[in-house]
C-alpha positions as a Python dict, from the first residue, in 0.01 Angstrom:
ca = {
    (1, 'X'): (0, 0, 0),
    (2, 'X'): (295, 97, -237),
    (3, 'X'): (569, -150, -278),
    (4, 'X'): (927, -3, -306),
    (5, 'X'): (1230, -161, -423),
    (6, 'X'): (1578, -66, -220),
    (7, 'X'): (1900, -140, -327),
    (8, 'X'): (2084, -248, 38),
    (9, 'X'): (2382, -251, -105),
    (10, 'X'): (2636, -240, 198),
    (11, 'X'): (2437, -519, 320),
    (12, 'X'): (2496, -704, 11),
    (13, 'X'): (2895, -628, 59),
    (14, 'X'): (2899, -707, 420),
    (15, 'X'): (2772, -1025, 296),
    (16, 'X'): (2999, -1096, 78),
    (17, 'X'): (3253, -974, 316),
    (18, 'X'): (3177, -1229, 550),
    (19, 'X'): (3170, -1490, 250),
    (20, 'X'): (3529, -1361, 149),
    (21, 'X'): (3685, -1408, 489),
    (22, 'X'): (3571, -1699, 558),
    (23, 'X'): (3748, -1819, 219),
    (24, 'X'): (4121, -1626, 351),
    (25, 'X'): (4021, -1342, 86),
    (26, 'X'): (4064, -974, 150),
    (27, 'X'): (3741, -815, 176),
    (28, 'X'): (3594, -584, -119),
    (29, 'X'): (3579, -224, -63),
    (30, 'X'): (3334, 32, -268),
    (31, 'X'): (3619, 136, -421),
    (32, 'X'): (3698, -207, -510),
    (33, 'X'): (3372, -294, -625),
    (34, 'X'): (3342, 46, -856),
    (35, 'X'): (3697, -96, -1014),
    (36, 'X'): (3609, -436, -1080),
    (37, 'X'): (3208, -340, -1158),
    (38, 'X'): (3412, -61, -1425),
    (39, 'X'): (3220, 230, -1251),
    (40, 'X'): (3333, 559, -1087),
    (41, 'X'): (3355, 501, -683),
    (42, 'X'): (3067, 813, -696),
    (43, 'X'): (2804, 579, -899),
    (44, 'X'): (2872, 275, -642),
    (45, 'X'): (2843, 526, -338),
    (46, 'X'): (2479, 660, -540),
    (47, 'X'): (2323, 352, -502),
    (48, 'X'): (2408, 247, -136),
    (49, 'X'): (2238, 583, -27),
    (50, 'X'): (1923, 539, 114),
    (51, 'X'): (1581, 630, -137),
    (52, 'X'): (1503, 913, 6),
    (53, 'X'): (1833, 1089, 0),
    (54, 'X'): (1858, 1368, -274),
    (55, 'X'): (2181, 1222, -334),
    (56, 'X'): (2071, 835, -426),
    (57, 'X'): (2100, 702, -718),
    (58, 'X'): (1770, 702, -893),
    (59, 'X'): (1817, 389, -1133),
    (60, 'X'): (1970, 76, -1164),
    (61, 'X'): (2066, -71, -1473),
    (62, 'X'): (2040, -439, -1562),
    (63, 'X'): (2365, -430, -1677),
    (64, 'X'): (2523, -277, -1371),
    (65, 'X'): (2371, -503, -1105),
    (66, 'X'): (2529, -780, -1328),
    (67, 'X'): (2814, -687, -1298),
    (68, 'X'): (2781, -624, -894),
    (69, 'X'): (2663, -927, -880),
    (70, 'X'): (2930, -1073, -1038),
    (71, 'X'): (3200, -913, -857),
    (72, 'X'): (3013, -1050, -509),
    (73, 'X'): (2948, -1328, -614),
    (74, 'X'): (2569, -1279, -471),
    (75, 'X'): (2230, -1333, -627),
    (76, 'X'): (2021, -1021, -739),
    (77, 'X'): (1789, -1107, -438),
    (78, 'X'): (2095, -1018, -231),
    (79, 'X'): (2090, -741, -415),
    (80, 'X'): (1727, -601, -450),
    (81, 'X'): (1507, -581, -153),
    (82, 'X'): (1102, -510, -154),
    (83, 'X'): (922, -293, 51),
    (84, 'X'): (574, -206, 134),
    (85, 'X'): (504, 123, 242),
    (86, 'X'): (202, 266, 386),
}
């Protein structure tokens, strides 16, 4: 068994979507949360492809998922998911 770690990141925005309107706030957009993270909109749309496209991002820095984190207003288990695989 190999454990893999995923990054479900439009779950984590749905999320806080759903936090967001039940507070009356507009909800946060990739583009949105590339601004306010102080990314590019292509990094942000890296890392919600899935791990086995070519395309995905292939890394994660600490300092990044701080500051998506931060701009959800999640918890890095929102934010990181482990998987077994066979």
């Amino acid at each position: 068994m190999t454990k893999q770690v995923r990054l479900p990141l439009a779950k984590a925005i749905a999320k806080a979507n759903l936090r967001r309107a039940e507070e009356g706030l507009k909800p946060i957009t990739m583009n949105s949360l590339a601004t306010q993270a102080g990314v590019s909109a292509t990094t942000i749309t890296r890392l919600a492809r899935p791990v086995n496209d070519p395309k995905a991002a292939s890394a994660l820095s600490l300092d990044l998922a701080s500051k998506i984190v931060t701009v959800l207003d999640c918890g890095i288990e929102d934010l990181l998911e482990v998987s077994v695989a066979d």
